[in-house]
C-alpha positions as a Markdown table, in Angstrom:
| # | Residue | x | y | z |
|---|---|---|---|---|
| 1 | Unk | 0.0 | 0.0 | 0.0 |
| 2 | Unk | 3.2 | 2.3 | 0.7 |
| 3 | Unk | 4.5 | 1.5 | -2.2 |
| 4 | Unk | 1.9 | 2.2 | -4.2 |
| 5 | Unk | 1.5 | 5.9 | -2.5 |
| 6 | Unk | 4.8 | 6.7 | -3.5 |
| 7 | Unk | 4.3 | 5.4 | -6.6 |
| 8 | Unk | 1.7 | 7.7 | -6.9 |
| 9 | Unk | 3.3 | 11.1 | -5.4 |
| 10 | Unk | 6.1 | 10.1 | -7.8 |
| 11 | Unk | 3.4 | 10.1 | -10.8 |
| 12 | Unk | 1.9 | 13.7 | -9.4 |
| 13 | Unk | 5.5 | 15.5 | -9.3 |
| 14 | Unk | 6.2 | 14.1 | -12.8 |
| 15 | Unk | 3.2 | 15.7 | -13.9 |
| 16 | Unk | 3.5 | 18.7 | -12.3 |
| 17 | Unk | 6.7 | 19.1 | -13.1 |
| 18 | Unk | 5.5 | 18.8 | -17.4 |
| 19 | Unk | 2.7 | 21.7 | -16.5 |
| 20 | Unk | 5.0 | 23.7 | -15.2 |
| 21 | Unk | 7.8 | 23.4 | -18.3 |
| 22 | Unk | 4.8 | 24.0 | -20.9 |
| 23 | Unk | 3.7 | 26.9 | -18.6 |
| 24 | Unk | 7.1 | 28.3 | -19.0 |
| 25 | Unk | 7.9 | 27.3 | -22.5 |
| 26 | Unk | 4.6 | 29.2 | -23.2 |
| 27 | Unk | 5.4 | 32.2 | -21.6 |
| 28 | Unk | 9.3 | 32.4 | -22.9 |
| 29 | Unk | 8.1 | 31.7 | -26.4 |
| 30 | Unk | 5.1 | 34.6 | -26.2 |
| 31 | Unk | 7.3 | 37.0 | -24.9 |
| 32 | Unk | 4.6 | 37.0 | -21.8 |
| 33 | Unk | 5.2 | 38.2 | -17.8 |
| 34 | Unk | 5.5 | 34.7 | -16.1 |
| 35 | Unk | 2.5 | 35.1 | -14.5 |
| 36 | Unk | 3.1 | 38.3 | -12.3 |
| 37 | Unk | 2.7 | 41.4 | -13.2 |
| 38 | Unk | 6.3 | 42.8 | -14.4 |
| 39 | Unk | 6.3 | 44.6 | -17.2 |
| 40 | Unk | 9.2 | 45.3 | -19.8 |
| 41 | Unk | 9.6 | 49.1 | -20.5 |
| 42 | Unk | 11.9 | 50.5 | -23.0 |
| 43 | Unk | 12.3 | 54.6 | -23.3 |
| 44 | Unk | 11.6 | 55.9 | -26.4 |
| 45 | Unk | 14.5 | 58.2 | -27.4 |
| 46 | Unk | 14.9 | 60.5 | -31.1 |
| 47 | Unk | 17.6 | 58.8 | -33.2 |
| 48 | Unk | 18.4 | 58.2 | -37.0 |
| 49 | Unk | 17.2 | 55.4 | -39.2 |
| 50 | Unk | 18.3 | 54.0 | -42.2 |
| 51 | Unk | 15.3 | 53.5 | -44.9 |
| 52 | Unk | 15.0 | 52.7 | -48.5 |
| 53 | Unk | 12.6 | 54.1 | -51.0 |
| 54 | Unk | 11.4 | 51.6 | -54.1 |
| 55 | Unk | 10.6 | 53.5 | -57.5 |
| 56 | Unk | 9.3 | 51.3 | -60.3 |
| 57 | Unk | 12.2 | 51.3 | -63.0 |
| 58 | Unk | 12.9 | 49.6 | -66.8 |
| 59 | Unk | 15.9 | 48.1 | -67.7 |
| 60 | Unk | 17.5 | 49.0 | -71.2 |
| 61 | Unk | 20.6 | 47.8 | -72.6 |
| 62 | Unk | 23.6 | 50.6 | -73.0 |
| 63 | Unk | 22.8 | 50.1 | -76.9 |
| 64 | Unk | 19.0 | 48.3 | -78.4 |
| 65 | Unk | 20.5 | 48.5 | -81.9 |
| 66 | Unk | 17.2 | 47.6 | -84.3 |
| 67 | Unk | 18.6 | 45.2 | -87.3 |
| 68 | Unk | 17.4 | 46.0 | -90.7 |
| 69 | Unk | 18.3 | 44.7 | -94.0 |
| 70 | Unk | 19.7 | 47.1 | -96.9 |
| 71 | Unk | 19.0 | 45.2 | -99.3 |
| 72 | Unk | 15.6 | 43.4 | -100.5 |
| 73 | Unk | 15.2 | 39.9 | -101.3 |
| 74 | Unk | 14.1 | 36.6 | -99.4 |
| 75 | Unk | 15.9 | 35.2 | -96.1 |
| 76 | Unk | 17.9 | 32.0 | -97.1 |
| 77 | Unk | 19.9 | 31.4 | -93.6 |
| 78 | Unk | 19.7 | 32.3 | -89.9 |
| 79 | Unk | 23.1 | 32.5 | -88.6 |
| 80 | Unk | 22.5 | 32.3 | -85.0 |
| 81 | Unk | 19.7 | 31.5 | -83.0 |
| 82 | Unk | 17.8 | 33.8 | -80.6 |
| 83 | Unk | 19.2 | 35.1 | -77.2 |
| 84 | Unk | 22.5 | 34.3 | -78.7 |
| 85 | Unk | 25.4 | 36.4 | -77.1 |
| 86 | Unk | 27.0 | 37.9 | -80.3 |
| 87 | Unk | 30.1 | 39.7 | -81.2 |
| 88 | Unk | 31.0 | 42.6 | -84.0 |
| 89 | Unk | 30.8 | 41.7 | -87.0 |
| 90 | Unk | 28.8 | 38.2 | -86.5 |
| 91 | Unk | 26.8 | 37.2 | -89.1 |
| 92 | Unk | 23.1 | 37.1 | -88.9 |
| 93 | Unk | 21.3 | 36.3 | -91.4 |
| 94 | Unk | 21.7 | 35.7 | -95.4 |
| 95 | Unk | 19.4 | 37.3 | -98.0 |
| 96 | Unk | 19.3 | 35.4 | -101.5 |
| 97 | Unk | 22.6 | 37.2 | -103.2 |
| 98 | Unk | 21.8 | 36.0 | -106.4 |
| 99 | Unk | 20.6 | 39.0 | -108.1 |
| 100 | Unk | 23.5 | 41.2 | -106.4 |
| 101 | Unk | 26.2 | 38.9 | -107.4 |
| 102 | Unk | 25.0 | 39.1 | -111.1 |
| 103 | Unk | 24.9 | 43.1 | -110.5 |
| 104 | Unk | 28.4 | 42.9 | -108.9 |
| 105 | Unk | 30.0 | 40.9 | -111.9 |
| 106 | Unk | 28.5 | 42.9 | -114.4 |
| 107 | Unk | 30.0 | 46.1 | -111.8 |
| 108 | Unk | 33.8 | 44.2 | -112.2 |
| 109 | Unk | 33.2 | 43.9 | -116.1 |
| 110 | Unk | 32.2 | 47.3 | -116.7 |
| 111 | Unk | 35.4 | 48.6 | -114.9 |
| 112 | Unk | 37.8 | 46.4 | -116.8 |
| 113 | Unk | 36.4 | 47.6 | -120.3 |
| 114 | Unk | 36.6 | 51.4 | -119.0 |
| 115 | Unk | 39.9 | 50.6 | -117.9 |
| 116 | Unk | 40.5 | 49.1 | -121.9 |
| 117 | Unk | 39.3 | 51.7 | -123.2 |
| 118 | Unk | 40.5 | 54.7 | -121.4 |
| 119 | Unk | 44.5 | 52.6 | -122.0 |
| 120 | Unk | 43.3 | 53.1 | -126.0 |
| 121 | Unk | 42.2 | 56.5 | -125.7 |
| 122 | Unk | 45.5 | 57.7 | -123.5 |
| 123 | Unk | 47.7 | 56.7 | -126.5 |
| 124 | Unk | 45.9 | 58.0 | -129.0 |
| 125 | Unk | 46.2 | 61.1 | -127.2 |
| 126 | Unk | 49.4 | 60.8 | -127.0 |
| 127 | Unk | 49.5 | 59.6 | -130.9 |
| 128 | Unk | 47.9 | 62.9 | -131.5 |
| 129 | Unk | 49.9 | 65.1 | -129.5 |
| 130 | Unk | 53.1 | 64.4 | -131.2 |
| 131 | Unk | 51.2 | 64.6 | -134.6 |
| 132 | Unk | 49.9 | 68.2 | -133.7 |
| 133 | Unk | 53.5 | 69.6 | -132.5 |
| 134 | Unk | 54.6 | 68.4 | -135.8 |
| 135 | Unk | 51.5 | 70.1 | -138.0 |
| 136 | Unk | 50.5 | 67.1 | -139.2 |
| 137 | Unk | 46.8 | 67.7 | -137.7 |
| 138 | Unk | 44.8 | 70.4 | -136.8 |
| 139 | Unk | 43.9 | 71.6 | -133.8 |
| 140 | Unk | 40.2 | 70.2 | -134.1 |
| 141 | Unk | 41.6 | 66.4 | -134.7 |
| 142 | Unk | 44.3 | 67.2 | -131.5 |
| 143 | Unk | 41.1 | 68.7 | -129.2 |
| 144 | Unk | 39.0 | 65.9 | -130.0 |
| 145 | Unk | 41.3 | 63.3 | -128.9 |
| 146 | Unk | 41.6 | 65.0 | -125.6 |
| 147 | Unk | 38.2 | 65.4 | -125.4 |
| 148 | Unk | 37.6 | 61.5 | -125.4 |
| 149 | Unk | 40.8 | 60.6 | -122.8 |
| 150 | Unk | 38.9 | 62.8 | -120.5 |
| 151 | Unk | 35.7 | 61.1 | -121.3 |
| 152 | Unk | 37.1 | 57.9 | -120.7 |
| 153 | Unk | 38.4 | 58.9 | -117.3 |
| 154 | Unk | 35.2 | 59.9 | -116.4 |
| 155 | Unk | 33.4 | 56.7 | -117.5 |
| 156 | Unk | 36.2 | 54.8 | -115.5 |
| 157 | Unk | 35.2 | 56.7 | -112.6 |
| 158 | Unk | 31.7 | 56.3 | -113.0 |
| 159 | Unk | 32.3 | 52.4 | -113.6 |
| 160 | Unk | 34.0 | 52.4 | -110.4 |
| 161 | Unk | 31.3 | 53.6 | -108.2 |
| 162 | Unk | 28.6 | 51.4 | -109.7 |
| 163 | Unk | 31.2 | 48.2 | -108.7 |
| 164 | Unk | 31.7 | 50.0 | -105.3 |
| 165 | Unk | 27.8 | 50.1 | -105.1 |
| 166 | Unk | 27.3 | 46.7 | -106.4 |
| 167 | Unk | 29.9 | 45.4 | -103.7 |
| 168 | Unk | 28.2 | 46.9 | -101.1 |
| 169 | Unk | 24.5 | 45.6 | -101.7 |
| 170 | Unk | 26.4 | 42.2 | -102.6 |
| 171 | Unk | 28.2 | 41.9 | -98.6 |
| 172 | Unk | 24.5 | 43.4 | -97.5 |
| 173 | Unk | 23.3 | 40.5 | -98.0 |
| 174 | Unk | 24.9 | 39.0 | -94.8 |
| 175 | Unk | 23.4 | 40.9 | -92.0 |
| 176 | Unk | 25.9 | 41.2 | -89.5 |
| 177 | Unk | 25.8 | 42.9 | -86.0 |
| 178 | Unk | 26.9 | 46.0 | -85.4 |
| 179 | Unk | 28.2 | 45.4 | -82.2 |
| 180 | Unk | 28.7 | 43.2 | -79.2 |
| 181 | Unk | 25.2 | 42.0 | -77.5 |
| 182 | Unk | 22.7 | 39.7 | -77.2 |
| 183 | Unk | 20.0 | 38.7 | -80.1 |
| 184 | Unk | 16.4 | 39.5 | -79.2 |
| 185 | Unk | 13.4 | 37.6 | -81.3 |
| 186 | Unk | 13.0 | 36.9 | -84.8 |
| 187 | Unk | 9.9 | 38.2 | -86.5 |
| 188 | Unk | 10.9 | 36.7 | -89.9 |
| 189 | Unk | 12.0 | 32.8 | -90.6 |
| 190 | Unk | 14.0 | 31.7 | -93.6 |
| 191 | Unk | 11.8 | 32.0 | -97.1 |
| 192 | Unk | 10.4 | 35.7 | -95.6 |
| 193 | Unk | 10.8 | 38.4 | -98.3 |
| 194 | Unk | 12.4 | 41.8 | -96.7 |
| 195 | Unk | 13.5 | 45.0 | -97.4 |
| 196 | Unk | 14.5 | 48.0 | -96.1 |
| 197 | Unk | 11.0 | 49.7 | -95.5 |
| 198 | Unk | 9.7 | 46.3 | -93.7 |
| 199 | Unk | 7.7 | 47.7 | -90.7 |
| 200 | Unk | 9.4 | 45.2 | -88.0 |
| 201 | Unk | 12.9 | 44.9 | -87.9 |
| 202 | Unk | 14.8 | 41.5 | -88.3 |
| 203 | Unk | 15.9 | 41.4 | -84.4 |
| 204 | Unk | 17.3 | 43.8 | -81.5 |
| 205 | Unk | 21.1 | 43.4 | -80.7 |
| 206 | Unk | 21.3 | 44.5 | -77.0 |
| 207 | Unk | 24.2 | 45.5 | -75.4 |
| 208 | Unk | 23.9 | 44.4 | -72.1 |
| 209 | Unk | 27.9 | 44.2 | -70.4 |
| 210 | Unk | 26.1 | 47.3 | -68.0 |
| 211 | Unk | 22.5 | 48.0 | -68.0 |
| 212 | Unk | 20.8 | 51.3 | -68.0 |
| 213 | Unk | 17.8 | 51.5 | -65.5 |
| 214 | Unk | 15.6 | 53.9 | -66.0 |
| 215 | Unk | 13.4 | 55.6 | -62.6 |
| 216 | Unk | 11.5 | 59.0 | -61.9 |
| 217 | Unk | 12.0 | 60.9 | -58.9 |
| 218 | Unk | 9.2 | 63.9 | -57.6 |
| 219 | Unk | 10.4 | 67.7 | -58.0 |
| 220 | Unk | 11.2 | 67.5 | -54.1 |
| 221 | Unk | 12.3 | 64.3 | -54.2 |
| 222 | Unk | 15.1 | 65.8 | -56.2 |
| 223 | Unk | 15.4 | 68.8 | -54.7 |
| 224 | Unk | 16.7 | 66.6 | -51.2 |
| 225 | Unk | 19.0 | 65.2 | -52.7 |
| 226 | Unk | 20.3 | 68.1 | -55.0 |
| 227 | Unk | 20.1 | 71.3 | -53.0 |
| 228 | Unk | 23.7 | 70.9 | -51.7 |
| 229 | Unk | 24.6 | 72.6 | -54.6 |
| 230 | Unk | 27.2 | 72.2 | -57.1 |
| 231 | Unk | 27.5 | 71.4 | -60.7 |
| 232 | Unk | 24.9 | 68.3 | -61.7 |
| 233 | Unk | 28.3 | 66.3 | -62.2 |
| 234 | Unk | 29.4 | 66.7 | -58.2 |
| 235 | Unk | 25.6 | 66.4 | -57.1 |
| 236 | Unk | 25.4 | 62.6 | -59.3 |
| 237 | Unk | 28.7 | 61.6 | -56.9 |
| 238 | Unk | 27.5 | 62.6 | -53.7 |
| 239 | Unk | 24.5 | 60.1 | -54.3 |
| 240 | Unk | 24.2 | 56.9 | -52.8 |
| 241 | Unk | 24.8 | 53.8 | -54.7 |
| 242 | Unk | 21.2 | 52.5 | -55.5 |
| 243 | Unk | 20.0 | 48.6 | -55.1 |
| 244 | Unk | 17.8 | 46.9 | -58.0 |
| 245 | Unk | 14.8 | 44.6 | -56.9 |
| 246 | Unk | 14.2 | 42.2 | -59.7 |
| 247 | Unk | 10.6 | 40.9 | -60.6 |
| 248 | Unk | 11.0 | 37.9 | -58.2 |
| 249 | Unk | 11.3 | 40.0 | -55.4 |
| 250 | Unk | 15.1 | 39.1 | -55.2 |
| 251 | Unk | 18.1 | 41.9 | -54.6 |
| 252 | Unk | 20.2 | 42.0 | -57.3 |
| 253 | Unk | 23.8 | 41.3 | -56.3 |
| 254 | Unk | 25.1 | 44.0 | -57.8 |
| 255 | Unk | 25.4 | 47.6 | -56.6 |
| 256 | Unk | 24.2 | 50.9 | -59.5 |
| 257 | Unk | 25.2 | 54.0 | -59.7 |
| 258 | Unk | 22.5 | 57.3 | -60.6 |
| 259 | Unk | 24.4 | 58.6 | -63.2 |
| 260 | Unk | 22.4 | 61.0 | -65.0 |
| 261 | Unk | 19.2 | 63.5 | -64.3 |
| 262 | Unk | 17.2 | 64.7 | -67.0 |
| 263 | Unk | 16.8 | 68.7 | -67.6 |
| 264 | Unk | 13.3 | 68.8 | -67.7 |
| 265 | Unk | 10.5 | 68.1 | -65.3 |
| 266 | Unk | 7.4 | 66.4 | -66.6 |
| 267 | Unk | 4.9 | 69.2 | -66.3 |
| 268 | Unk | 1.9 | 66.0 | -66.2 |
| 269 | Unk | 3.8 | 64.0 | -63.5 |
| 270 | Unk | 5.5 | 66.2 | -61.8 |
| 271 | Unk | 8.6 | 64.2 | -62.0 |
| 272 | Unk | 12.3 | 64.0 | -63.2 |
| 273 | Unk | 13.3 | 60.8 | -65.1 |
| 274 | Unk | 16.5 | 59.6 | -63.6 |
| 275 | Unk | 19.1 | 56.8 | -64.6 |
| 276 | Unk | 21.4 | 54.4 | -63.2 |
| 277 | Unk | 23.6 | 51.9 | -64.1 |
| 278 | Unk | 24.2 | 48.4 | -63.0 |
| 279 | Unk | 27.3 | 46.0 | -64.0 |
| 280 | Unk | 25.8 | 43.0 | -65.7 |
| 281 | Unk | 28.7 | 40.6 | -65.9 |
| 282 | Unk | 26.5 | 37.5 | -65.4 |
| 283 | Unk | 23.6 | 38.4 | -67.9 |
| 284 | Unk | 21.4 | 38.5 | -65.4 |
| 285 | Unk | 19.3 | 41.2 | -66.4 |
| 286 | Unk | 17.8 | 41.7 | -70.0 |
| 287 | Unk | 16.8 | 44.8 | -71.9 |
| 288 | Unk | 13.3 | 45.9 | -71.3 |
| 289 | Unk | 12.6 | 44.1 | -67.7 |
| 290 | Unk | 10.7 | 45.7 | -65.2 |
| 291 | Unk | 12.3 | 46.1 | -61.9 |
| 292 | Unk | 12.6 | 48.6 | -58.9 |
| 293 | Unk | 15.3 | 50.5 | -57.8 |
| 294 | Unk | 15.8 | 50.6 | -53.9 |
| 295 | Unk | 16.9 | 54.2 | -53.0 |
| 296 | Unk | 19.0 | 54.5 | -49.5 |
| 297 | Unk | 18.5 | 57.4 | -47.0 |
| 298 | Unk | 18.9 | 58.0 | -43.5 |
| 299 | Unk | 15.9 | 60.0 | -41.4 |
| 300 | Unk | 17.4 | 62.2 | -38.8 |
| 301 | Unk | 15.5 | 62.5 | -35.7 |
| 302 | Unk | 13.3 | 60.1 | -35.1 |
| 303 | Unk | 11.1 | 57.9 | -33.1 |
| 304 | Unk | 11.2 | 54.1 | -33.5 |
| 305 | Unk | 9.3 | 51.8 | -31.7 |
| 306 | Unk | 9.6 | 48.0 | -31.9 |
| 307 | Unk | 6.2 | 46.7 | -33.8 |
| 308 | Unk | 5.8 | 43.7 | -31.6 |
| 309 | Unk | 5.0 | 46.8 | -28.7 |
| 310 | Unk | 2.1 | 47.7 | -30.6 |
| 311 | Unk | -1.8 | 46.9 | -31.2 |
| 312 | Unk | -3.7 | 47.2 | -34.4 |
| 313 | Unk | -7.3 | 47.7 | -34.1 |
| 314 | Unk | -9.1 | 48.6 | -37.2 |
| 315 | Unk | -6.0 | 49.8 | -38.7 |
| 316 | Unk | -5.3 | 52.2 | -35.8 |
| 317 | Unk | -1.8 | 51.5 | -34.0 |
| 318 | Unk | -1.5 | 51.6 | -30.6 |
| 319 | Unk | 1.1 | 51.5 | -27.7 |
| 320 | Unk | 0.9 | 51.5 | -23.4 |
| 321 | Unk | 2.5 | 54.5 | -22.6 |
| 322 | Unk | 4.0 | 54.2 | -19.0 |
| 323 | Unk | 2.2 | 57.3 | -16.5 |
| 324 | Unk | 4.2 | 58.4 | -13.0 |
| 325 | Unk | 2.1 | 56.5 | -11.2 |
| 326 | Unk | 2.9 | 53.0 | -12.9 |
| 327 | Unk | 0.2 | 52.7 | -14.7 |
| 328 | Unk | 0.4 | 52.3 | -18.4 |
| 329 | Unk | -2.1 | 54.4 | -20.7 |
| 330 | Unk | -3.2 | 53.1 | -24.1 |
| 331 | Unk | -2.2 | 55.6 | -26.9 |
| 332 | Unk | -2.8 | 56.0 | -30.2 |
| 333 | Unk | 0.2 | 56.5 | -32.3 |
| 334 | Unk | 1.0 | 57.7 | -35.9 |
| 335 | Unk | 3.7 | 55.9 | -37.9 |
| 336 | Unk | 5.1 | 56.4 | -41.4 |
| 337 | Unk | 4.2 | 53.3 | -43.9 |
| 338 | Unk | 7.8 | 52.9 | -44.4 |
| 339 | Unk | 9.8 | 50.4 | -42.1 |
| 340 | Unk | 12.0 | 47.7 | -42.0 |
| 341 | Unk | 9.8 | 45.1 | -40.3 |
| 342 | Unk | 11.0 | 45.2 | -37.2 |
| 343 | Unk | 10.4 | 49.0 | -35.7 |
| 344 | Unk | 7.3 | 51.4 | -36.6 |
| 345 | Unk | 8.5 | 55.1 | -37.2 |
| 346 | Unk | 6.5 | 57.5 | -35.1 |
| 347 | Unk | 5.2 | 60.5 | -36.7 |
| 348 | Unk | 2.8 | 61.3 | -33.5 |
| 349 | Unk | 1.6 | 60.3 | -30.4 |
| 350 | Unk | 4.6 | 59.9 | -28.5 |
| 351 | Unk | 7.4 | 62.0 | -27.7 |
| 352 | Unk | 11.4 | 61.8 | -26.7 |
| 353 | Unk | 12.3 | 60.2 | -23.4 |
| 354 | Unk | 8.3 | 58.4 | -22.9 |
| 355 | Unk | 8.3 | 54.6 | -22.0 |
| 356 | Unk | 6.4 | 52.1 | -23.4 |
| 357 | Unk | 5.5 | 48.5 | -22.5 |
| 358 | Unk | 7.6 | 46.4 | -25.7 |
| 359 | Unk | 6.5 | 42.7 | -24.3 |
| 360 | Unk | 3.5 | 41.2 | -23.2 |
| 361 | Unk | 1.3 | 43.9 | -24.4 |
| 362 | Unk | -1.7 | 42.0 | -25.3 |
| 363 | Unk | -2.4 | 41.1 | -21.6 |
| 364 | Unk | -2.3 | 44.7 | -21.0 |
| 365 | Unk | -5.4 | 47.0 | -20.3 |
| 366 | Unk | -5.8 | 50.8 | -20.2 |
| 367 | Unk | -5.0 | 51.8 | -16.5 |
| 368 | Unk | -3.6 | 48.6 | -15.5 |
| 369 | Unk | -0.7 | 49.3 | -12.4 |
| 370 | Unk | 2.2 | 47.0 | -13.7 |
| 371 | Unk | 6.0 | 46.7 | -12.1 |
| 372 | Unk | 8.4 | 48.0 | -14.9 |
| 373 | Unk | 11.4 | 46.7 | -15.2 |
| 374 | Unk | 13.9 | 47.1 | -18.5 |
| 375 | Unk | 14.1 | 44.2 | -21.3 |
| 376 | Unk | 17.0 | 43.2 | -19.4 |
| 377 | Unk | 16.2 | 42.3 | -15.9 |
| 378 | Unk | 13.3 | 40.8 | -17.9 |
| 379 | Unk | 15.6 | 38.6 | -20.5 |
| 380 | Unk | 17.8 | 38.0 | -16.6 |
| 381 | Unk | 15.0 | 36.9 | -15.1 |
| 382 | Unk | 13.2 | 34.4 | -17.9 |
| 383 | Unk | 16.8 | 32.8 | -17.9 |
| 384 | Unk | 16.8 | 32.6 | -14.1 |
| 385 | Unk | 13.5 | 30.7 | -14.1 |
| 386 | Unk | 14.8 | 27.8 | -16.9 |
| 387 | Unk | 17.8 | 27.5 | -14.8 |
| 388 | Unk | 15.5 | 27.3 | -11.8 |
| 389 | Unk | 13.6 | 24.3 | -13.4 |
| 390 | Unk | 16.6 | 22.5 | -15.3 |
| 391 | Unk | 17.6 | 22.1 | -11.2 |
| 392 | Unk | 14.0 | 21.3 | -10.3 |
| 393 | Unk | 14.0 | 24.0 | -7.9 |
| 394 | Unk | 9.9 | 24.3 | -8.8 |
| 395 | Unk | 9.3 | 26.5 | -5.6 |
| 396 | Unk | 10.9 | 28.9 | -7.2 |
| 397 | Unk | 10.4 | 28.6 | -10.8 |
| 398 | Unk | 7.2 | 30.3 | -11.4 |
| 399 | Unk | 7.4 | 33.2 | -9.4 |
């Protein structure tokens, strides 16, 4: 019968022992008060903070270089494939030369019998010039002569351009890039019929080593960060290096630079188009992506209050303002919708040097006497209880 007693108290302190761990796993894990009524309070003092702005941006390569052909005729190859990373001079695409080669072979003939003929017509000149010093011709016979040497020189000549033009049109039949990029889409296949005037052209060649982002800044926006003075050259340097959010939400690794302003303010918007640019070694970001760029600045002077010391109701934030008397007072407070998930910043409602409760606020009540004590002795005295019941000393665990 003994044994089964003790068996029993044994069973009790075991159980006990559980209830109190959950009751203290509970309270450490809802930043709660232990069950008495201490109260962490935490002075609320002016100070800066360091906050980013988002402004809705596109992304443009350095260079969106439109390809279009030079020449008409039908597509007969595609050199490369789209998105390719291409280099000067690459070729990209073939139009039939058929019709251009013939043009530029009947070009190279044309020259060589200008070339034949003006060789005859500069020794007959010559032919006639001797005869004329002696008096063997007239003058008429001697002037004529000339007169055809100079218009063989002058059909030579024009021969010449029309093979320079013919070799031209002839290598415009490769399409090649103009410089270093990457190939957007291709809105015509091999067997497509093109020409200079086609209304799409035959891809985009993007340059995209650095990126151009493209933002817009308000009047006073500007003005902020501007009225130090100085030429726009020395006000772009004193700006901070910008982030870029990509679509995904992600930060982009890489750190831009604002590195020009426009001169004219959109009378509609009221705003100033801005740009920055971004490094790009990893062809991460493409021409004509949406994006936003984060813009740094630090608020001087300023109230910051930890959001988990506040209540919402119907949008409204509140906080328990601590009175002389120990007694907290439930205040409304005004913040700015910019923070940084962990702290509110307080535009009104409090004021330098008041304390608020910061923990355990939702067992709080308006005119409710609490014992303040700082996050400290409070963070001192949660670890004090766990050590208290790691030893089993559960007499004093819980007070």
């Amino acid at each position: 019968m003994e044994m089964k007693r003790n068996k029993s108290f044994s069973f009790s302190r075991i159980a006990l022992f559980a209830v109190g761990i959950s009751m203290l796993t509970a309270c450490g894990s809802q930043g709660g008060t232990m069950g008495d009524d201490q109260f962490a309070v935490q002075e609320v003092q002016s100070t800066s903070s360091e906050q980013a702005k988002r402004y809705p941006a596109t992304i443009r390569g350095l260079q969106d270089i439109e390809i279009r052909p030079q020449v008409s005729g039908f597509i007969v190859k595609l050199c490369v494939d789209e998105g390719a990373t291409v280099h000067k001079g690459q070729a990209l695409f073939q139009i039939d030369p058929t019709q251009y080669k013939a043009a530029f072979d009947q070009a190279a003939a044309g020259v060589e019998s200008a070339k034949a003929n003006l060789k005859t017509l500069t020794e007959t000149e010559a032919n006639k010039r001797m005869l004329h010093e002696q008096k063997i011709i007239s003058d008429f016979e001697y002037q004529t002569a000339v007169n055809n040497l100079l218009t063989a020189k002058a059909s030579l000549a024009q021969a010449e351009a029309s093979y320079t033009a013919a070799k031209q049109n002839l290598g415009f039949c490769t399409v090649t890039s103009p410089s270093d990029g990457v190939i957007g889409t291709f809105p015509y296949r091999i067997g497509a019929l093109v020409s200079p005037s086609v209304a799409e052209p035959l891809t985009t060649v993007s340059q995209i080593g650095d990126m151009y982002v493209y933002f817009s800044l308000t009047e006073k926006e500007l003005l902020a960060l501007t009225k130090a003075g100085g030429t726009l050259k020395e006000q772009l340097e004193k700006m901070p290096a910008v982030q870029l959010e990509l679509a995904d939400g992600s930060m982009y690794s890489e750190k831009g630079k604002v590195d020009a302003v426009s001169g004219v303010i959109d009378q509609t918007t009221g705003s100033v188009s801005m740009r920055a640019i971004f490094p790009n070694k990893s062809n991460v970001l493409r021409s004509g992506g949406m994006a936003n760029v984060v813009f740094p600045y630090t608020m001087e002077n300023v109230l910051l209050v930890p959001q988990s010391a506040t209540v919402e109701i119907q949008d409204k934030k509140f906080v328990y303002v601590l009175q002389p008397d120990s007694t907290v007072k439930y205040t409304e407070i005004q913040i700015s919708n910019l923070n940084d998930g962990k702290s509110y910043i307080v535009l009104g409602g409090l004021k330098s040097g008041d304390k608020i409760a910061v923990e355990g606020v939702t067992r709080l009540n308006d005119g409710m006497k609490i014992t303040p004590i700082t996050p400290a002795q409070k963070e001192a005295k949660y670890r004090q209880a766990l050590k208290d019941q790691k030893e089993g000393n559960l007499a004093t665990a819980f007070n």
